[in-house]
Backbone bond lengths (Angstrom), bond angles and torsions (degrees), N, CA, C in turn:
res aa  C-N    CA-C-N  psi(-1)  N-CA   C-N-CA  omega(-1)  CA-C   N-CA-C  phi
1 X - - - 1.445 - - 1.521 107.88 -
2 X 1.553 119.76 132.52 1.357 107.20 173.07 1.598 99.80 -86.10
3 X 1.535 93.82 178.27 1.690 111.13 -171.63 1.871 98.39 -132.82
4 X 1.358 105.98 133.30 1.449 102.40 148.64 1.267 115.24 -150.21
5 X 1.653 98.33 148.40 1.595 110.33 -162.84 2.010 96.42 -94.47
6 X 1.376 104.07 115.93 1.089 113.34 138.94 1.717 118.63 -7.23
7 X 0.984 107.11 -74.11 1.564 120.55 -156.44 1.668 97.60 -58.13
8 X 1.424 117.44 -24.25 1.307 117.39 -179.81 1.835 124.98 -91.62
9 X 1.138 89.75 15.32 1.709 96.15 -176.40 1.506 118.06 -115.25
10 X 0.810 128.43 153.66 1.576 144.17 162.81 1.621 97.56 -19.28
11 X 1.409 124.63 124.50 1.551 112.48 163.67 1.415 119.51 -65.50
12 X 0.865 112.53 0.16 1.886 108.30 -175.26 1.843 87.60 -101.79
13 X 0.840 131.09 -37.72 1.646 124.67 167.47 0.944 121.39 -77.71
14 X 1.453 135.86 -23.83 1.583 124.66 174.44 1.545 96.08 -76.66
15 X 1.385 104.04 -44.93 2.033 84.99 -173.91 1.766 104.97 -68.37
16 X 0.968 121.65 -14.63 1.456 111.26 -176.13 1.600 107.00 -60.86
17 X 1.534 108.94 -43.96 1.358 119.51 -158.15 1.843 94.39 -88.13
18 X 1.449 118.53 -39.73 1.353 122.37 -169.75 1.551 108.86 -59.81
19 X 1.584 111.35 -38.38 1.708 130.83 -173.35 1.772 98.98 -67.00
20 X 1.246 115.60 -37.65 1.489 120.38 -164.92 1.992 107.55 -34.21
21 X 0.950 125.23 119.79 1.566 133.74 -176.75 1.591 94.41 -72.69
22 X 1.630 118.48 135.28 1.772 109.67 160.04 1.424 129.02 -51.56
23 X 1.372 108.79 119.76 1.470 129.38 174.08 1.527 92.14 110.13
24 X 1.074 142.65 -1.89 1.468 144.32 -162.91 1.759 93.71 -69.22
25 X 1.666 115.21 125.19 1.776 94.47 150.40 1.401 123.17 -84.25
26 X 1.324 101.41 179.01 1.514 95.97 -175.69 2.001 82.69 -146.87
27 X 1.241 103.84 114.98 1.692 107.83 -175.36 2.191 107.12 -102.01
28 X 1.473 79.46 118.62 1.396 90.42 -168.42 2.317 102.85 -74.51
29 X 1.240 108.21 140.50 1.081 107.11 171.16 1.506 125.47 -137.14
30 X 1.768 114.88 143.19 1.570 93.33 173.12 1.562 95.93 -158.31
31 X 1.267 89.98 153.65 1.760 92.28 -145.62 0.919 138.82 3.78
32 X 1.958 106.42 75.25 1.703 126.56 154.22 1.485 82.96 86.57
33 X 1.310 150.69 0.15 1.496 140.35 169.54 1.166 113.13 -97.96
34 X 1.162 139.40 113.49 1.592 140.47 139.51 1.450 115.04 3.52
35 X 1.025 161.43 90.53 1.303 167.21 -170.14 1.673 118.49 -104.71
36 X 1.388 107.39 -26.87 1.643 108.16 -174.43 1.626 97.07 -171.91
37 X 1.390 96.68 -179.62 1.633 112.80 160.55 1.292 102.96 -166.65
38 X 1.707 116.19 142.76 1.221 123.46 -178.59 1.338 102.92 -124.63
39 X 1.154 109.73 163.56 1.620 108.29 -173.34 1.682 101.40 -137.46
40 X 1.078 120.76 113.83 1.957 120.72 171.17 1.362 106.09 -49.36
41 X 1.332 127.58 121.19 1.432 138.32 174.76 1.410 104.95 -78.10
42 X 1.230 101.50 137.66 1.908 116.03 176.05 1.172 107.46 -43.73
43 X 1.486 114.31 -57.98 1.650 132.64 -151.04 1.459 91.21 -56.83
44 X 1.762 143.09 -38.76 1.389 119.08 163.73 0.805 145.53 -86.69
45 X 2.047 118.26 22.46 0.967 121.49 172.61 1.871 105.14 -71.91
46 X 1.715 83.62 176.73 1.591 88.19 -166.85 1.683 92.68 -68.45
47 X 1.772 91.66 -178.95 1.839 84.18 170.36 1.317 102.84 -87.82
48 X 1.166 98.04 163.83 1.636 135.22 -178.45 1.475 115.69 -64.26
49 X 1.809 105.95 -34.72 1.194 117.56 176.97 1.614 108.21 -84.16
50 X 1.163 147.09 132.90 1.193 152.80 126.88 1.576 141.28 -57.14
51 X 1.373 97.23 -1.58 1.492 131.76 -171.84 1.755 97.53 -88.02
52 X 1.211 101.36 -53.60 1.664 126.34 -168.35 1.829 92.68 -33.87
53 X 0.786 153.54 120.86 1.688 151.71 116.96 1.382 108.90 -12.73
54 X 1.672 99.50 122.52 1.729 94.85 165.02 1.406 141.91 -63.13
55 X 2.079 113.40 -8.27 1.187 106.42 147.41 1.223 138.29 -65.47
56 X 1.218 106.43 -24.99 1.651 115.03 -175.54 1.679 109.60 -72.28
57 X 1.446 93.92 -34.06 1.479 100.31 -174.66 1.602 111.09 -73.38
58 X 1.265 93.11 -13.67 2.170 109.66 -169.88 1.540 80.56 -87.44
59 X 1.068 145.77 -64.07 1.349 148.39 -145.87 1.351 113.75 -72.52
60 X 1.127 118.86 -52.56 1.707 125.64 163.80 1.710 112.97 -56.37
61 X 0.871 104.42 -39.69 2.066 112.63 178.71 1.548 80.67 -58.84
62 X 1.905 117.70 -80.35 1.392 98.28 -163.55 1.542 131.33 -53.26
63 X 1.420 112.74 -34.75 1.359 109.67 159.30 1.827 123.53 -34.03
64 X 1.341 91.86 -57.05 1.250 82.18 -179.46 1.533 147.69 -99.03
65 X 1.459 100.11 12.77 1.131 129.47 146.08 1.664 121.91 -64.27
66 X 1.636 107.50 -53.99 1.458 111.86 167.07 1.470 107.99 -41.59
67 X 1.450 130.52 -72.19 1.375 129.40 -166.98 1.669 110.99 -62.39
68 X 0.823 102.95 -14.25 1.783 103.16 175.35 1.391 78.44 -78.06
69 X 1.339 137.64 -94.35 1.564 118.20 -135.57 1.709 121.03 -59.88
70 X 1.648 97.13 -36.08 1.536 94.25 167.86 1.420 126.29 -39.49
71 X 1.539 108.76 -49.12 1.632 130.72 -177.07 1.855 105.54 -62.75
72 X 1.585 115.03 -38.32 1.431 107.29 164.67 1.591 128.09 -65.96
73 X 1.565 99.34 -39.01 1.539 116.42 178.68 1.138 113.14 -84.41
C-alpha cells in the first residue's frame, strides 16, 4: 500500500483531500487525462455517535493506530 503524509503537500491540496466527505471521489488529473480516482473511506468519517466522549473517541484512534504498527512490525 502506498502512504502519503498530508503534512507533505501543498496546503491548498492537503485540505482538498483532508475536506473530502466519505464515499466522496476525488478524480486525479494531468494533462486533461484521467490519471486516478480516490475515493474518502467511511471508516474516517467522524462517529456517527455524538454521545461517544472525546476520550473514548481519543482511545479507540490510539488503539487503532497501536494495532496498525504492531501488524507492520
Amino acid at each position: 500500500m502506498k502512504r502519503l503524509d498530508l503534512d507533505d503537500l501543498p496546503p491548498k491540496v492537503a485540505a482538498l483531500l483532508g475536506g473530502l466527505e466519505p464515499g466522496e471521489e476525488l478524480v486525479l488529473v494531468q494533462h486533461g487525462a484521467v490519471v486516478g480516482r480516490l475515493t474518502a473511506d467511511v471508516a474516517l468519517a467522524p462517529s456517527a455517535d455524538p454521545h461517544i466522549p472525546p476520550e473514548q473517541h481519543a482511545r479507540e484512534v490510539f488503539e487503532n493506530f497501536r494495532s496498525a504498527i504492531e501488524d507492520e512490525f
